[in-house]
ROVEX-318270 format. One record per atom (N, C-alpha, C): residue number from 1; atom name; y, x negated, z negated. Coordinates in pm, whole numbers, m for minus. Example, Ala and Ser with C-alpha at 12.3 -4.5 7.8 and 13.67 -1.06 7.14 Angstrom:
% ROVEX-318270
[pt 1, 'N', [m569, m1319, m780]],
[pt 1, 'CA', [m450, m1230, m780]],
[pt 1, 'C', [m330, m1320, m780]],
[pt 2, 'N', [m225, m1285, m708]],
[pt 2, 'CA', [m106, m1367, m714]],
[pt 2, 'C', [3, m1290, m787]],
This chain:
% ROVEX-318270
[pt 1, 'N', [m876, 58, m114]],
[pt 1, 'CA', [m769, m39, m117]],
[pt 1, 'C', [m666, m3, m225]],
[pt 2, 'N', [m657, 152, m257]],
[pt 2, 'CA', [m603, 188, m380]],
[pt 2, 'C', [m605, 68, m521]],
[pt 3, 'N', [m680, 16, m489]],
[pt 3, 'CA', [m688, m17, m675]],
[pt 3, 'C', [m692, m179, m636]],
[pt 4, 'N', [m691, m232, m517]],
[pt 4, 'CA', [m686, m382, m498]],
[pt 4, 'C', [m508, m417, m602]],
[pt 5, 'N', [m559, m539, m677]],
[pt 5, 'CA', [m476, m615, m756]],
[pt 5, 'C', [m473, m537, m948]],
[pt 6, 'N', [m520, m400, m887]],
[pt 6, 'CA', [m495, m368, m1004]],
[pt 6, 'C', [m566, m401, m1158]],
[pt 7, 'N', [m682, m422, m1120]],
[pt 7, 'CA', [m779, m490, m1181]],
[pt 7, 'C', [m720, m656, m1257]],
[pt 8, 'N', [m737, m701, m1124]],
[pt 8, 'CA', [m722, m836, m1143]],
[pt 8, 'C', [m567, m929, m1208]],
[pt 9, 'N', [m494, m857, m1200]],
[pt 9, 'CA', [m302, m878, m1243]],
[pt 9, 'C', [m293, m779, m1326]],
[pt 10, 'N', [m190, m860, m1433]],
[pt 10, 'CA', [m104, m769, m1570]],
[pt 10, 'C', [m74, m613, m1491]],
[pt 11, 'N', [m53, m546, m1578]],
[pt 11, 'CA', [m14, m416, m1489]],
[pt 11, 'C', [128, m443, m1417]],
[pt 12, 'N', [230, m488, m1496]],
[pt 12, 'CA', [337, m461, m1436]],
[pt 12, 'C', [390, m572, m1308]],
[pt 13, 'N', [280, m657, m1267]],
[pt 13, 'CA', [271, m777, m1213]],
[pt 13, 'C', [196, m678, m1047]],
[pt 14, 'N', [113, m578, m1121]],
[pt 14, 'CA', [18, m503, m1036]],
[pt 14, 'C', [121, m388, m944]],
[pt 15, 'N', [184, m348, m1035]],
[pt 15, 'CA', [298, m190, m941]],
[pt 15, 'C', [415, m269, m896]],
[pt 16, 'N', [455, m385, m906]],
[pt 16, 'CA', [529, m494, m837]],
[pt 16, 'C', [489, m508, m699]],
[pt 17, 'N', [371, m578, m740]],
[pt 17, 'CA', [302, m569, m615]],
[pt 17, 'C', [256, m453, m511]],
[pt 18, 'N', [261, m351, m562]],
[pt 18, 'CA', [237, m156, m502]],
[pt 18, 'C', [395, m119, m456]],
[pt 19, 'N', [471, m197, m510]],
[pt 19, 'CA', [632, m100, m490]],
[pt 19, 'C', [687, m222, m368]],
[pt 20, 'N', [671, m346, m363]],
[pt 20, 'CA', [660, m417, m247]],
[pt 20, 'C', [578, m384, m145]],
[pt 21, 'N', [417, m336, m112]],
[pt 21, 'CA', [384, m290, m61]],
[pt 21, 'C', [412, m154, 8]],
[pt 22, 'N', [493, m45, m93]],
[pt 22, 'CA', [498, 63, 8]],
[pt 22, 'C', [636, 33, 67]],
[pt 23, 'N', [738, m78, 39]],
[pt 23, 'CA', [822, m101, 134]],
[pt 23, 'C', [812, m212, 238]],
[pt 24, 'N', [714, m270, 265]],
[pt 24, 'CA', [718, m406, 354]],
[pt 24, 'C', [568, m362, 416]],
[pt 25, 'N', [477, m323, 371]],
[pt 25, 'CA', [342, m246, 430]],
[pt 25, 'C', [219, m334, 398]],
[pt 26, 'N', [124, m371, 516]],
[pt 26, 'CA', [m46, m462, 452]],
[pt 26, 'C', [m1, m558, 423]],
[pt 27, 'N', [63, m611, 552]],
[pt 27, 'CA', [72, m723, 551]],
[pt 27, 'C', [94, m873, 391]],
[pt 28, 'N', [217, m742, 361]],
[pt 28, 'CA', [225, m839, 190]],
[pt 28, 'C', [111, m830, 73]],
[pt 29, 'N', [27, m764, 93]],
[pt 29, 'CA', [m95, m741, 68]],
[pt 29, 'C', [m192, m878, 76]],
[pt 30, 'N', [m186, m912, 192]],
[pt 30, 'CA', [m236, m1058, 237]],
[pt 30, 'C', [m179, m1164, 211]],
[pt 31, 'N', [m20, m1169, 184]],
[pt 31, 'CA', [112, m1289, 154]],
[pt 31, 'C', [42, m1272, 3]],
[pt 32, 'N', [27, m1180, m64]],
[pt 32, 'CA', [m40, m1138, m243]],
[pt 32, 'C', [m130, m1204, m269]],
[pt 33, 'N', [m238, m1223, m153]],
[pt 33, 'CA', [m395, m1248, m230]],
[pt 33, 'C', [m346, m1429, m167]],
[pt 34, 'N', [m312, m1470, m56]],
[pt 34, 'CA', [m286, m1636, m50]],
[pt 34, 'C', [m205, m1688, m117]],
[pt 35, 'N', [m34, m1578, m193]],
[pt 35, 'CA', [21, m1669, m329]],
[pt 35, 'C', [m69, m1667, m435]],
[pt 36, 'N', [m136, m1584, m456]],
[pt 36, 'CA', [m260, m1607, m533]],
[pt 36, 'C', [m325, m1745, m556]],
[pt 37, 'N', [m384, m1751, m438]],
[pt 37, 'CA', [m522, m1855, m416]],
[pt 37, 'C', [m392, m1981, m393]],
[pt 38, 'N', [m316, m1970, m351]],
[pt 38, 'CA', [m203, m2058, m330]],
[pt 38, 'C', [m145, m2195, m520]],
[pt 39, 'N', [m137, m2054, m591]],
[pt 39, 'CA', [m78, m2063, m694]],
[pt 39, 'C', [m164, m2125, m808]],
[pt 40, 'N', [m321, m2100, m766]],
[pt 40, 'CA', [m392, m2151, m885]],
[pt 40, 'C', [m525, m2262, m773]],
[pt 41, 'N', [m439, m2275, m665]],
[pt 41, 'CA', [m551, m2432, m605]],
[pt 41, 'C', [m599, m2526, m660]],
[pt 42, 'N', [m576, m2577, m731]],
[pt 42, 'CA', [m594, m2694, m825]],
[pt 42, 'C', [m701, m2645, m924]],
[pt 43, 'N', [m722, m2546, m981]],
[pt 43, 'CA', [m818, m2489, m1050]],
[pt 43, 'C', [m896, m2451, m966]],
[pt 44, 'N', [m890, m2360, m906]],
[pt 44, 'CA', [m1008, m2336, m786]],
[pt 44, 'C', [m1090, m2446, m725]],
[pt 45, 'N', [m982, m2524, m716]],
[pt 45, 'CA', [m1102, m2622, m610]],
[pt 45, 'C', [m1213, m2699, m689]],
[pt 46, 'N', [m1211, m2662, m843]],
[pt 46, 'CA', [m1277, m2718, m927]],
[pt 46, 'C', [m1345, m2623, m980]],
[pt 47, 'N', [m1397, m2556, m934]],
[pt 47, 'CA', [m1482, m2415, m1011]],
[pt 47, 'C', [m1617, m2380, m873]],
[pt 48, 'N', [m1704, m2353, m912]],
[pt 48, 'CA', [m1851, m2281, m787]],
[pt 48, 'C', [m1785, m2188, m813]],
[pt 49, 'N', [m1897, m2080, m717]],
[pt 49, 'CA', [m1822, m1966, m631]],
[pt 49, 'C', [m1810, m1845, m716]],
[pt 50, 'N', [m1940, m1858, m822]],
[pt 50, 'CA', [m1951, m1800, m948]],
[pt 50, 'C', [m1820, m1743, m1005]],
[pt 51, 'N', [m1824, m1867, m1058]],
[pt 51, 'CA', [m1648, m1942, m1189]],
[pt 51, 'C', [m1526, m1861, m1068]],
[pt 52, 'N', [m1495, m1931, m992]],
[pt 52, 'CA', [m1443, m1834, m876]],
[pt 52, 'C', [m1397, m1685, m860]],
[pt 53, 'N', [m1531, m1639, m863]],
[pt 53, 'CA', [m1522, m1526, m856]],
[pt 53, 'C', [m1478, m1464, m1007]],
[pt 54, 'N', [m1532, m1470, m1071]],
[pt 54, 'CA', [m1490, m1460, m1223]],
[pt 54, 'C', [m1369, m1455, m1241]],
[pt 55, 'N', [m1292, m1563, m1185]],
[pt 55, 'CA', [m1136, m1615, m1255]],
[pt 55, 'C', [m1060, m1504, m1162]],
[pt 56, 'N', [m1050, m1480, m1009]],
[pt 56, 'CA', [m971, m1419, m965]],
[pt 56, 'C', [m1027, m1239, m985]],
[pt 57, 'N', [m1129, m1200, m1066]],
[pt 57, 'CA', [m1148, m1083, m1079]],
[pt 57, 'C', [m1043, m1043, m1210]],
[pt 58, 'N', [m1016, m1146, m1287]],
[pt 58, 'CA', [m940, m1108, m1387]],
[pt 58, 'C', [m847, m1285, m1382]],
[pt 59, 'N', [m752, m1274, m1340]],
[pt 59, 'CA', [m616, m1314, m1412]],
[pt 59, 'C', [m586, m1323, m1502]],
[pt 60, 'N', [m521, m1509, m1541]],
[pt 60, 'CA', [m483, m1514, m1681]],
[pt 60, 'C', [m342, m1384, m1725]],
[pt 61, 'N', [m367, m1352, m1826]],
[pt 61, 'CA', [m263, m1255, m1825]],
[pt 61, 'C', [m99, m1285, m1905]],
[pt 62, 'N', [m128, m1422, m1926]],
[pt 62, 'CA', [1, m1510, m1923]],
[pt 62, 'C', [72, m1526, m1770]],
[pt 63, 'N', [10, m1515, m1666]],
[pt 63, 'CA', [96, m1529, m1527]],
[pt 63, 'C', [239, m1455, m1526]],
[pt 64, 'N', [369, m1537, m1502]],
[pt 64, 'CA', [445, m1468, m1527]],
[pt 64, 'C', [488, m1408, m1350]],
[pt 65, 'N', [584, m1291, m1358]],
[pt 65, 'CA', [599, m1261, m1198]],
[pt 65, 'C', [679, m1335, m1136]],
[pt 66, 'N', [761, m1436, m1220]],
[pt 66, 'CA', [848, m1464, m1123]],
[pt 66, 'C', [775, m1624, m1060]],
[pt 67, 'N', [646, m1685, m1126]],
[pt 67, 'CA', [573, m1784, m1062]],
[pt 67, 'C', [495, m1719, m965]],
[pt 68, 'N', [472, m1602, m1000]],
[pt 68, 'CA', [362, m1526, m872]],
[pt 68, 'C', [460, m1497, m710]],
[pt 69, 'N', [573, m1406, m783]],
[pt 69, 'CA', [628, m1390, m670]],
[pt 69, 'C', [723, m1524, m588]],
[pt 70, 'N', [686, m1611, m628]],
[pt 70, 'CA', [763, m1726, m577]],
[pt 70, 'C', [670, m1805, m484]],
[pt 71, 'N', [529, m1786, m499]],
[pt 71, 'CA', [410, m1847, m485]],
[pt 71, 'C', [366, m1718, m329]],
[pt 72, 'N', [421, m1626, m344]],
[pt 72, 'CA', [441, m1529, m230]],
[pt 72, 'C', [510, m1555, m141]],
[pt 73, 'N', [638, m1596, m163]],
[pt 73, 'CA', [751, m1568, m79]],
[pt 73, 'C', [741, m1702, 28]],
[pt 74, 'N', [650, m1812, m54]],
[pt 74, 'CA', [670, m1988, 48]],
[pt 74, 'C', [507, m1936, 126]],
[pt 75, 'N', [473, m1759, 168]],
[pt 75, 'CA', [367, m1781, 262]],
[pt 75, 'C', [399, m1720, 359]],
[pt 76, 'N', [392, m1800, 467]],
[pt 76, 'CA', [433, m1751, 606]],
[pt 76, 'C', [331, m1718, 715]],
[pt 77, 'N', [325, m1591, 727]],
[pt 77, 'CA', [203, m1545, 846]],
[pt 77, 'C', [277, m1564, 969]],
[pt 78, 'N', [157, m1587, 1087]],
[pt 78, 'CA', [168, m1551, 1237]],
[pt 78, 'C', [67, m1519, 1302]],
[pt 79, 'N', [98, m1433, 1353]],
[pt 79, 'CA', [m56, m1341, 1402]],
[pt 79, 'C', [m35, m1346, 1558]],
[pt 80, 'N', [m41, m1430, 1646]],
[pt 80, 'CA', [m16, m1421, 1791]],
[pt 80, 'C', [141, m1457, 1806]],
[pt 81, 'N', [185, m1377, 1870]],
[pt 81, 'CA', [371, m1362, 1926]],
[pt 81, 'C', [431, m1330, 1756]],
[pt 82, 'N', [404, m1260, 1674]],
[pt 82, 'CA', [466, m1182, 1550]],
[pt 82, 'C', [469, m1315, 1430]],
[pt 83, 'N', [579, m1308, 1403]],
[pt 83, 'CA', [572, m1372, 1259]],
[pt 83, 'C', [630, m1270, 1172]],
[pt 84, 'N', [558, m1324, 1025]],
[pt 84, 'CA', [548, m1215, 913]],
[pt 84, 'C', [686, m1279, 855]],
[pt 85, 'N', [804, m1278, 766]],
[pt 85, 'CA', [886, m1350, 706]],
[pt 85, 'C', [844, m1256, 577]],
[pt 86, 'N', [944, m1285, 439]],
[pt 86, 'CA', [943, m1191, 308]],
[pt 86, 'C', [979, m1063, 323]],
């Protein structure tokens, strides 16, 4: 789980995402990968699983952070009784 995002996001888009994680924990981990899939729907839903896979293994590296992290913050988990907030 070390190296999840790192691959796939600019670097500094990537330890953004690692320095939010070691203060908020998995969970934003999961809020990460649905502003993700969140943020580029419209393309996705037009690609096989192939193309798909391809596109989210590597990220355009024009994504800027403050569309990513904005595309984070409007996802709201609930897991039973618990809700996740930012």
């Amino acid at each position: 789980i070390f190296t999840l995002y790192s691959k796939s996001l600019p670097l500094d888009i990537a330890c953004r995402v690692w320095d939010v994680f070691c203060r908020d924990g998995e969970e934003f981990l999961f809020r990460t990968a649905l502003g993700i899939l969140r943020l580029y729907e419209d393309i996705l839903t037009h690609m096989d699983f192939i193309h798909i896979a391809q596109f989210l293994t590597r990220l355009p590296d024009y994504i800027s952070a403050e569309e990513i992290f904005s595309s984070i913050t409007t996802i709201n988990m609930n897991c039973k009784n618990k809700k996740w907030g930012q």
